[in-house]
CHARMM internal coordinates of N, CA and C (Angstrom, degrees):
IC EDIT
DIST 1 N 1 CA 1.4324
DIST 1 CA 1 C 1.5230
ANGL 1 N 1 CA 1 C 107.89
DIST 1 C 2 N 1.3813
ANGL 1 CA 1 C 2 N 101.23
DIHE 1 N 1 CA 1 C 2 N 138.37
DIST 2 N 2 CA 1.5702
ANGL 1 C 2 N 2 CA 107.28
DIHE 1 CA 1 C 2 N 2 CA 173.69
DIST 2 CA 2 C 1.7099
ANGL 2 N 2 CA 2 C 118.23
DIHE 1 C 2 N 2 CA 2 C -105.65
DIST 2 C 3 N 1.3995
ANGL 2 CA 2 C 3 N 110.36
DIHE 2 N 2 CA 2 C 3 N 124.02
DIST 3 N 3 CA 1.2108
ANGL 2 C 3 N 3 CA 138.39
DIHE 2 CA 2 C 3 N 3 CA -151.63
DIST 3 CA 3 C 1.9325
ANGL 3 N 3 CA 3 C 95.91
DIHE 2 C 3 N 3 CA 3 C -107.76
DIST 3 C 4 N 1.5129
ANGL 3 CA 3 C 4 N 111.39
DIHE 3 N 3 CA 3 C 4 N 55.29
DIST 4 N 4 CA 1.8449
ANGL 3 C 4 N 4 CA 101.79
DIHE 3 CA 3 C 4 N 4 CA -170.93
DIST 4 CA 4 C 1.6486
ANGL 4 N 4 CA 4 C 109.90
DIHE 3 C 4 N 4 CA 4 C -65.41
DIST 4 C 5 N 1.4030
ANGL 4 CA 4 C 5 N 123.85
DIHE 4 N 4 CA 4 C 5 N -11.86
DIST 5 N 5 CA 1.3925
ANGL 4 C 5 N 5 CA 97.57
DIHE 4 CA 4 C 5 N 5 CA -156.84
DIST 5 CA 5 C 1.7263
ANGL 5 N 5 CA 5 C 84.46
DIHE 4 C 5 N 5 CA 5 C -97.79
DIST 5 C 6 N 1.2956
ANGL 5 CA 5 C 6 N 129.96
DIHE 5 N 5 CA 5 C 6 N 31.61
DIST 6 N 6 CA 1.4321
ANGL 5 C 6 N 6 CA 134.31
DIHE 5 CA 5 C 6 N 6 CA 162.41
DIST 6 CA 6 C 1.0585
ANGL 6 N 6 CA 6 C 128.50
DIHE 5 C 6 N 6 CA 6 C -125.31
DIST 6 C 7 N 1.8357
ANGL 6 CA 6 C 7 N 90.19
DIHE 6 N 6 CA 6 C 7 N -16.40
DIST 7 N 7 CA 1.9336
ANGL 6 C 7 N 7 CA 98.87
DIHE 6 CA 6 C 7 N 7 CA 179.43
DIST 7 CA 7 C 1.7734
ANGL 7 N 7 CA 7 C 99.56
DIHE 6 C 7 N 7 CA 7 C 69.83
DIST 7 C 8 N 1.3540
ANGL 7 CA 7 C 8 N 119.21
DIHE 7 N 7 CA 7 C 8 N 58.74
DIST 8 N 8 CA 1.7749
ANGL 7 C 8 N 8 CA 118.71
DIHE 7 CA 7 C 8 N 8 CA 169.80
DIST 8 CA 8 C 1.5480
ANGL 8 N 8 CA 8 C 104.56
DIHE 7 C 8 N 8 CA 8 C -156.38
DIST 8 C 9 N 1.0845
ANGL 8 CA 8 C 9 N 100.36
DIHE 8 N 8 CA 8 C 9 N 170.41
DIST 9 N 9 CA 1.3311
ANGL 8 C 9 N 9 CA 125.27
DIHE 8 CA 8 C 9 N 9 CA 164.43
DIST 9 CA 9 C 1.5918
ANGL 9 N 9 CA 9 C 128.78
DIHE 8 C 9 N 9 CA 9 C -108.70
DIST 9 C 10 N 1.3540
ANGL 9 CA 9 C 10 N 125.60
DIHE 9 N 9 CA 9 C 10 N 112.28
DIST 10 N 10 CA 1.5712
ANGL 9 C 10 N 10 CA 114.92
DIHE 9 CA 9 C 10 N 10 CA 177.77
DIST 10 CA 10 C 1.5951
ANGL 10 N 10 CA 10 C 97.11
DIHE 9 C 10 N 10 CA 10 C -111.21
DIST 10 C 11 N 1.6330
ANGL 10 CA 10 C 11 N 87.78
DIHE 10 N 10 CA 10 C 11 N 146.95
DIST 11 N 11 CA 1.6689
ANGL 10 C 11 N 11 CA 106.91
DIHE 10 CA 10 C 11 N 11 CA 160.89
DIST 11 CA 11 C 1.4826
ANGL 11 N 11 CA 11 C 121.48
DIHE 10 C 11 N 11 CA 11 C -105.39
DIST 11 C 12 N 1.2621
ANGL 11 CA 11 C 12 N 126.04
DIHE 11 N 11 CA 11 C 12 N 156.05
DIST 12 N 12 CA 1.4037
ANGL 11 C 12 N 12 CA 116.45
DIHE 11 CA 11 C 12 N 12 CA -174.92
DIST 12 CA 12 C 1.7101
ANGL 12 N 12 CA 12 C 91.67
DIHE 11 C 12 N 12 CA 12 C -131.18
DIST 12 C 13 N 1.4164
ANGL 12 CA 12 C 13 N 117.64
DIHE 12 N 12 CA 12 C 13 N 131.47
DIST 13 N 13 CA 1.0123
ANGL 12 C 13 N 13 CA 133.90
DIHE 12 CA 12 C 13 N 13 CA -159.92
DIST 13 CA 13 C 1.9119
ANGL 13 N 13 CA 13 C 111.11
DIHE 12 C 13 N 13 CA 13 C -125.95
DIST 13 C 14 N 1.4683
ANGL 13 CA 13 C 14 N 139.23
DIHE 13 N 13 CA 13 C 14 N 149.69
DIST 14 N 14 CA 1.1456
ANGL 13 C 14 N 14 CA 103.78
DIHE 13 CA 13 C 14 N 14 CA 177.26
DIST 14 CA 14 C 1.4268
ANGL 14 N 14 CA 14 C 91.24
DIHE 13 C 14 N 14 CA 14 C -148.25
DIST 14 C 15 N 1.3205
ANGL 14 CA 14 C 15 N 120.58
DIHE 14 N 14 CA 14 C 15 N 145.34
DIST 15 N 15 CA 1.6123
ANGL 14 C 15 N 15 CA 124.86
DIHE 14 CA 14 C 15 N 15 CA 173.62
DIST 15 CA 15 C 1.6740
ANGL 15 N 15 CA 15 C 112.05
DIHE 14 C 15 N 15 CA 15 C -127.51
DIST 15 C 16 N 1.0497
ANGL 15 CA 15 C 16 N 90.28
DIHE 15 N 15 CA 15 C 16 N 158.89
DIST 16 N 16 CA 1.6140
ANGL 15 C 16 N 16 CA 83.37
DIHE 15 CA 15 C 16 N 16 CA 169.41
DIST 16 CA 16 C 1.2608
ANGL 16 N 16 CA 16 C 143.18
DIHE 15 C 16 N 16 CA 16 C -63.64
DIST 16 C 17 N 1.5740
ANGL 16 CA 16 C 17 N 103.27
DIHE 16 N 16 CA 16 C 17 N -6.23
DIST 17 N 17 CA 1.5351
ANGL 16 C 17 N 17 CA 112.59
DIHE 16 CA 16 C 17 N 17 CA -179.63
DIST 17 CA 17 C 2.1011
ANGL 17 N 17 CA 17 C 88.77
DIHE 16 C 17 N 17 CA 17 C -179.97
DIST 17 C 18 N 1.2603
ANGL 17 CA 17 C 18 N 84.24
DIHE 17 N 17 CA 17 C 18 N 137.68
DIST 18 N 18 CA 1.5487
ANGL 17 C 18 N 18 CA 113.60
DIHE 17 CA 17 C 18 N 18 CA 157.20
DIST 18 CA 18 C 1.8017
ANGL 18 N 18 CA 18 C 110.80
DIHE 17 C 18 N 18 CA 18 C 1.03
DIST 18 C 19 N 1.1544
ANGL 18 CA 18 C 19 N 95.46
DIHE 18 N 18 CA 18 C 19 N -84.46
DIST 19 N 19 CA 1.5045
ANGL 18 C 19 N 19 CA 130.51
DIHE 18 CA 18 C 19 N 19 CA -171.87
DIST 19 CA 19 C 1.7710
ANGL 19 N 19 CA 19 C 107.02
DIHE 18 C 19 N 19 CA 19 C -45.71
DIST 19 C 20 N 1.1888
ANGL 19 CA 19 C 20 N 111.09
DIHE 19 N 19 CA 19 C 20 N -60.63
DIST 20 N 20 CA 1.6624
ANGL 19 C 20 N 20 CA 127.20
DIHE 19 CA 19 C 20 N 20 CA 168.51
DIST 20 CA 20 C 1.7877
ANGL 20 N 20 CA 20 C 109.40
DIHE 19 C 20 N 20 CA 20 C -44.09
DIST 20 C 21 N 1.4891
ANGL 20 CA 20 C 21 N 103.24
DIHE 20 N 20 CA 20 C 21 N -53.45
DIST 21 N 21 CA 1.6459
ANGL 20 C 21 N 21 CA 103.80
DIHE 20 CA 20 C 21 N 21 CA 164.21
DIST 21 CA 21 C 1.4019
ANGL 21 N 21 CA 21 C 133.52
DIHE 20 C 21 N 21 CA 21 C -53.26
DIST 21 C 22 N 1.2806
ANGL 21 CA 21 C 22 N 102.59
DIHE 21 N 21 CA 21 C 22 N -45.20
DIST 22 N 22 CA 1.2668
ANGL 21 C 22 N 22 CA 111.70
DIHE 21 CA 21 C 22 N 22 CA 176.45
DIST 22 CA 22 C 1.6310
ANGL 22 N 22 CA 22 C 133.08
DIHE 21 C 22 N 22 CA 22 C -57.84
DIST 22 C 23 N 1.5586
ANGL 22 CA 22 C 23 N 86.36
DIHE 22 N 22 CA 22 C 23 N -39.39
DIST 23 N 23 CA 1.7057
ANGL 22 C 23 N 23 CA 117.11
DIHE 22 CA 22 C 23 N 23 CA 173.72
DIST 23 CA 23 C 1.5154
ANGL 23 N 23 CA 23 C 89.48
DIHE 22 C 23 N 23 CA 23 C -58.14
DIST 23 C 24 N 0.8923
ANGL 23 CA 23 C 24 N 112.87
DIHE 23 N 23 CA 23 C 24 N -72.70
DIST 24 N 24 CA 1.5657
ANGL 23 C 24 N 24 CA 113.10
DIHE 23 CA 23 C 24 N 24 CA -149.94
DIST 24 CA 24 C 2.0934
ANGL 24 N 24 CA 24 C 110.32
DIHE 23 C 24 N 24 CA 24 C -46.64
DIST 24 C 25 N 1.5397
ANGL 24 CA 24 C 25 N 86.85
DIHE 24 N 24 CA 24 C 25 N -31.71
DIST 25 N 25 CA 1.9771
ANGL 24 C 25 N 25 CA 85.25
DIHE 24 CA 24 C 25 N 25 CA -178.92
DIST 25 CA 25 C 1.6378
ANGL 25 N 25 CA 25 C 109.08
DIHE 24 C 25 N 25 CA 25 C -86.55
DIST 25 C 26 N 1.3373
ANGL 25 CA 25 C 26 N 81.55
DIHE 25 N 25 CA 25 C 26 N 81.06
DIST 26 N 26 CA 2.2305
ANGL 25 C 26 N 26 CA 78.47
DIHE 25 CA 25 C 26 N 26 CA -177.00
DIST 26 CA 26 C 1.7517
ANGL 26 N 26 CA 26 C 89.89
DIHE 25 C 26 N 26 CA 26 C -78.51
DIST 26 C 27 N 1.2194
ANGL 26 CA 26 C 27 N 81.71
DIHE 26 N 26 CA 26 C 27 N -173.39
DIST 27 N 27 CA 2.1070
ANGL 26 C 27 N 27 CA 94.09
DIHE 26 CA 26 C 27 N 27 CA -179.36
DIST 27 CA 27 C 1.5490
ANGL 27 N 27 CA 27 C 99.72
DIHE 26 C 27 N 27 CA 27 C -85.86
DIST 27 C 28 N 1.4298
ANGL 27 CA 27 C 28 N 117.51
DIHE 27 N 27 CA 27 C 28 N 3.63
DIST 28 N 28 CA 1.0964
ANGL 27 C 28 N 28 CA 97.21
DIHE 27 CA 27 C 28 N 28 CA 163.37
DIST 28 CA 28 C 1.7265
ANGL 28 N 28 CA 28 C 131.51
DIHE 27 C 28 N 28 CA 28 C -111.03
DIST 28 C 29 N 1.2321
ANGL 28 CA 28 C 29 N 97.11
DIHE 28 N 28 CA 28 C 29 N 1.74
DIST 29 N 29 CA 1.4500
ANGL 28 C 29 N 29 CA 94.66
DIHE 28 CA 28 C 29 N 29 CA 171.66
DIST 29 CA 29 C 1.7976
ANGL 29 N 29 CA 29 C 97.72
DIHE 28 C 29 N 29 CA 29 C -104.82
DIST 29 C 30 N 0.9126
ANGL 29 CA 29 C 30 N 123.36
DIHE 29 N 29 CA 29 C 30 N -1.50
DIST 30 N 30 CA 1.7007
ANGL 29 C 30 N 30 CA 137.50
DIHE 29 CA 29 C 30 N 30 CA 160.29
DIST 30 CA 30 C 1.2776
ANGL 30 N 30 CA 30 C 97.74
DIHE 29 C 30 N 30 CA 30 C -44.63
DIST 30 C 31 N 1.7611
ANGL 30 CA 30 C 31 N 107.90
DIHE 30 N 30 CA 30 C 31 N -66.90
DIST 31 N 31 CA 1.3709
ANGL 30 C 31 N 31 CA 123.88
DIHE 30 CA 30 C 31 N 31 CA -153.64
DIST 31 CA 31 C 1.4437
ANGL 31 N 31 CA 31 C 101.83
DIHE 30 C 31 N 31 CA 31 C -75.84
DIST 31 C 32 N 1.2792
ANGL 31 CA 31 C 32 N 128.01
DIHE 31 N 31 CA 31 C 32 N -11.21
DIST 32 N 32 CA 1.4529
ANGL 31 C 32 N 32 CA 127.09
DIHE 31 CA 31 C 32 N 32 CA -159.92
DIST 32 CA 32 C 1.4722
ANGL 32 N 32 CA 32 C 94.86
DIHE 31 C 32 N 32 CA 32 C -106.71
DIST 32 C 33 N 1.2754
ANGL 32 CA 32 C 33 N 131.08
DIHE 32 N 32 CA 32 C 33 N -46.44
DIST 33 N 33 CA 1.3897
ANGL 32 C 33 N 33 CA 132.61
DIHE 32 CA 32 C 33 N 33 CA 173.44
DIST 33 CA 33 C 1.6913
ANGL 33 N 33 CA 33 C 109.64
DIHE 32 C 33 N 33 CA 33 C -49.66
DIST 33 C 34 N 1.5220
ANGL 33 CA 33 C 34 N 97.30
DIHE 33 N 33 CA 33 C 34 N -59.72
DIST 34 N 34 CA 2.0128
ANGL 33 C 34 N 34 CA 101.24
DIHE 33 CA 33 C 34 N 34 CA 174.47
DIST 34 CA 34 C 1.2508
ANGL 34 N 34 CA 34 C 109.31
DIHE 33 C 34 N 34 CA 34 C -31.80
DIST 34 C 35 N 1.4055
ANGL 34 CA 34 C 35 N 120.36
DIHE 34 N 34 CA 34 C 35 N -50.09
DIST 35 N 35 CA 1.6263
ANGL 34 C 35 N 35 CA 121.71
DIHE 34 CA 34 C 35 N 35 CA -157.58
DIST 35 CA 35 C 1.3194
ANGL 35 N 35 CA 35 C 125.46
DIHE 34 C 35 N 35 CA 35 C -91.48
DIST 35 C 36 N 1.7881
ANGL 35 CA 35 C 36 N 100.17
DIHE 35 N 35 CA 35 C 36 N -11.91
DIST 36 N 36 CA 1.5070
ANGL 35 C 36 N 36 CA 105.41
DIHE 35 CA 35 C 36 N 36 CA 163.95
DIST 36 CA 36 C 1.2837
ANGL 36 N 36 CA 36 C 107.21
DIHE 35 C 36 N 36 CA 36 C -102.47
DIST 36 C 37 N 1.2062
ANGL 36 CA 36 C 37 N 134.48
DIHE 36 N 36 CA 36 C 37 N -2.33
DIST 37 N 37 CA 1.8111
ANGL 36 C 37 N 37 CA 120.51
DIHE 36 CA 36 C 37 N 37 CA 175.79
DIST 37 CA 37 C 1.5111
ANGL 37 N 37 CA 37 C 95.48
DIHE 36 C 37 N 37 CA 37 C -130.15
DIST 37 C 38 N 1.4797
ANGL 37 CA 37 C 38 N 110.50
DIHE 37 N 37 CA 37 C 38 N 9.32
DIST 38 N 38 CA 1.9927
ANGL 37 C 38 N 38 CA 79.10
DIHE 37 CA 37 C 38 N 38 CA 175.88
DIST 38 CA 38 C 1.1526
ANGL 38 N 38 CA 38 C 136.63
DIHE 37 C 38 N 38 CA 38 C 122.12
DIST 38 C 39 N 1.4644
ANGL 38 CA 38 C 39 N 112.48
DIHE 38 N 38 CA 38 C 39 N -57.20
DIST 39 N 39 CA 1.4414
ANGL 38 C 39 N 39 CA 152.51
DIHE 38 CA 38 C 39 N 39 CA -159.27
DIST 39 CA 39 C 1.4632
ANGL 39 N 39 CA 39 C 102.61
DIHE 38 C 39 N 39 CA 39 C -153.81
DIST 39 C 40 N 1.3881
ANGL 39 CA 39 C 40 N 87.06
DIHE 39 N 39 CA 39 C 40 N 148.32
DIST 40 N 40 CA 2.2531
ANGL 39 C 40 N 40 CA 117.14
DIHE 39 CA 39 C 40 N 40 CA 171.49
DIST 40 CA 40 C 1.7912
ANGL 40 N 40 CA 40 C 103.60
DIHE 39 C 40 N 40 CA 40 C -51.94
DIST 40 C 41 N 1.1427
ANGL 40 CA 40 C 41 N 146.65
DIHE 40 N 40 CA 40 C 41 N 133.88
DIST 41 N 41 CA 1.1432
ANGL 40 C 41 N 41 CA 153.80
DIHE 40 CA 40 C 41 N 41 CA 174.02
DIST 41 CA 41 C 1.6576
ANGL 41 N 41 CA 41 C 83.78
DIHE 40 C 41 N 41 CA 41 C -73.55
DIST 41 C 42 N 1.4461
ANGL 41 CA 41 C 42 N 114.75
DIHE 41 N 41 CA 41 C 42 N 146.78
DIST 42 N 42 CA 1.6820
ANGL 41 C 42 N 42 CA 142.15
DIHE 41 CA 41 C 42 N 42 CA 154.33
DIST 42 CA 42 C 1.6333
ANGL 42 N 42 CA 42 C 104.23
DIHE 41 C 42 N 42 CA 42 C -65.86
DIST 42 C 43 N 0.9493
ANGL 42 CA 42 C 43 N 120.19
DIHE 42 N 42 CA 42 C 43 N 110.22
DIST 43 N 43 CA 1.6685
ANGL 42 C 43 N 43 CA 108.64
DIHE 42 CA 42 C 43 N 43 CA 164.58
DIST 43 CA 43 C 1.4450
ANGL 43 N 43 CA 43 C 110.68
DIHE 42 C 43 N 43 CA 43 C -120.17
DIST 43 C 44 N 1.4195
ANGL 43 CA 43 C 44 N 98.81
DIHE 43 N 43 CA 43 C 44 N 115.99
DIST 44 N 44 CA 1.5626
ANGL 43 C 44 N 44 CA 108.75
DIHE 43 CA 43 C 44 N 44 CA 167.44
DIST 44 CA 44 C 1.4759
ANGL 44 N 44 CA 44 C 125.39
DIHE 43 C 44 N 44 CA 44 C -126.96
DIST 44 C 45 N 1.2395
ANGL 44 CA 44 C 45 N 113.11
DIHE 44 N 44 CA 44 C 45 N 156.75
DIST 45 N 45 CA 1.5688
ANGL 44 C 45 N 45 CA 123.46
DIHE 44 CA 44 C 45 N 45 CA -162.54
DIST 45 CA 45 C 1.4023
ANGL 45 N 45 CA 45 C 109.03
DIHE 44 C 45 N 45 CA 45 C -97.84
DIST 45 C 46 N 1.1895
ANGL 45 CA 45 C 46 N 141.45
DIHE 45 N 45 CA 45 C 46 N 147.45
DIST 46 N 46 CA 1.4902
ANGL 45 C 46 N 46 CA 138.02
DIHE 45 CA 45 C 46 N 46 CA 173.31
DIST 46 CA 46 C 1.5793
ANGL 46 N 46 CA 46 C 105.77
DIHE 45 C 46 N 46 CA 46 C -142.53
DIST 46 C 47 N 0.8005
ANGL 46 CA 46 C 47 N 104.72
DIHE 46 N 46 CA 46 C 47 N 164.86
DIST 47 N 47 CA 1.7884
ANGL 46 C 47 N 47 CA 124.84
DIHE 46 CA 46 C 47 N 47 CA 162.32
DIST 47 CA 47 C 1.4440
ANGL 47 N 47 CA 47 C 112.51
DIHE 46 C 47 N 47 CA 47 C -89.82
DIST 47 C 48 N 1.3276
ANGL 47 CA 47 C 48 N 121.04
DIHE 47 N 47 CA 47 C 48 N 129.61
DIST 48 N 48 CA 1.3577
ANGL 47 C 48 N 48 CA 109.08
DIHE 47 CA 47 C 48 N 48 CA 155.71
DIST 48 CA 48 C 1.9179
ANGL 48 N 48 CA 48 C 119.44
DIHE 47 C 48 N 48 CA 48 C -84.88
DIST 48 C 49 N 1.3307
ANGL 48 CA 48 C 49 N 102.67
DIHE 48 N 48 CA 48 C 49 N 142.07
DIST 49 N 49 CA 1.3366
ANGL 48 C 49 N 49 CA 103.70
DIHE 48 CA 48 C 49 N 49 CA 179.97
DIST 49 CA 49 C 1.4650
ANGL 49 N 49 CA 49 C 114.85
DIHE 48 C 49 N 49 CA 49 C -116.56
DIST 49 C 50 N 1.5786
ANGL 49 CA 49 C 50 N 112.49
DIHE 49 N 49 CA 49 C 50 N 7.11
DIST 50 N 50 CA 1.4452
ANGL 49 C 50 N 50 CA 117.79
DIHE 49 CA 49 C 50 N 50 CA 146.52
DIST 50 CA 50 C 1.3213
ANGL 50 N 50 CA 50 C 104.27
DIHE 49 C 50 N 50 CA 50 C -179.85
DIST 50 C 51 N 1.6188
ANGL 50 CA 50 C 51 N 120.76
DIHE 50 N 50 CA 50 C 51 N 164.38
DIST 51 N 51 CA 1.2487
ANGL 50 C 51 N 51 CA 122.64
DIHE 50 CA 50 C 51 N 51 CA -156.09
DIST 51 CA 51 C 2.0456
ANGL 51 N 51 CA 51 C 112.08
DIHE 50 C 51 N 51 CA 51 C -142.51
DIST 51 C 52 N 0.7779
ANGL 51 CA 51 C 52 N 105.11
DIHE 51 N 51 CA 51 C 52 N 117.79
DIST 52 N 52 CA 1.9918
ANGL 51 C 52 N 52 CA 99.82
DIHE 51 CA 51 C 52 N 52 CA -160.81
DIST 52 CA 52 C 1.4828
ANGL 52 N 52 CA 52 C 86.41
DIHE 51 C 52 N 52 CA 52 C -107.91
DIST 52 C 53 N 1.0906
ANGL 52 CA 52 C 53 N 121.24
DIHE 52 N 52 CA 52 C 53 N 134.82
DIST 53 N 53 CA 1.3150
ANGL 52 C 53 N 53 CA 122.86
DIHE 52 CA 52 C 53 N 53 CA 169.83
DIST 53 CA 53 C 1.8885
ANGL 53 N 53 CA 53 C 91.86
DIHE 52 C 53 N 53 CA 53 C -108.50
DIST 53 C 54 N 1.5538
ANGL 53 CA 53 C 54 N 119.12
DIHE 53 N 53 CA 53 C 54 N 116.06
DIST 54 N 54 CA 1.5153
ANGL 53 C 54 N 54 CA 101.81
DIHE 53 CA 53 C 54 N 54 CA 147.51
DIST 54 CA 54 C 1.4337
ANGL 54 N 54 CA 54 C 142.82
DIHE 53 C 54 N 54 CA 54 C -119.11
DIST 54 C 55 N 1.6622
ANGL 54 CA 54 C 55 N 95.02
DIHE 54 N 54 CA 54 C 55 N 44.00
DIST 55 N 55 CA 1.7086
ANGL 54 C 55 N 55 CA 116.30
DIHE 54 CA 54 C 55 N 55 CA 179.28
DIST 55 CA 55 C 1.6133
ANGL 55 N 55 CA 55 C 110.06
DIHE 54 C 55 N 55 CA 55 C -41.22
DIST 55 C 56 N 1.6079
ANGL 55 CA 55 C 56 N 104.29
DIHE 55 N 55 CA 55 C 56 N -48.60
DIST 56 N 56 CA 1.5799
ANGL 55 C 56 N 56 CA 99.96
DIHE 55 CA 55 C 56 N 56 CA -173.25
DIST 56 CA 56 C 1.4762
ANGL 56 N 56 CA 56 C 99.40
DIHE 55 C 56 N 56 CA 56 C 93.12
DIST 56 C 57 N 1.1403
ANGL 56 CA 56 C 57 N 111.00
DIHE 56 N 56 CA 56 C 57 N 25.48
DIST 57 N 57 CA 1.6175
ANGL 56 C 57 N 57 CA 124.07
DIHE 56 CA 56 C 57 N 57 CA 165.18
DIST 57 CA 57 C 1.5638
ANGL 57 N 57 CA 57 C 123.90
DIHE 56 C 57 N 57 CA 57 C -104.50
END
COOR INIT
IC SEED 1 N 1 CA 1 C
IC BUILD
């Protein structure tokens, strides 16, 4: 998603729990994101408060 009135980019990511997310942002894919855009990626956590799947599965 493009975020213009900030000039960024967000991703929305989803795991099965908290913990699984977290794992996944070691300092090294931190460090790998920095070096292709520039800057430290924002990482923030949310709740989902509902979820639509429309695969058609």
């Amino acid at each position: 998603m493009l975020d213009e009135d900030v000039v960024r980019a967000r991703n929305f990511y989803v795991w099965d729990d908290e913990e699984k997310g977290r794992a996944f942002f070691t300092e090294e894919i931190v460090d790998k994101v920095t070096g292709i855009y520039g800057v430290p990626p924002k990482i923030e956590y949310l709740d989902i408060v509902g979820f639509v799947d429309n695969s058609g599965t």
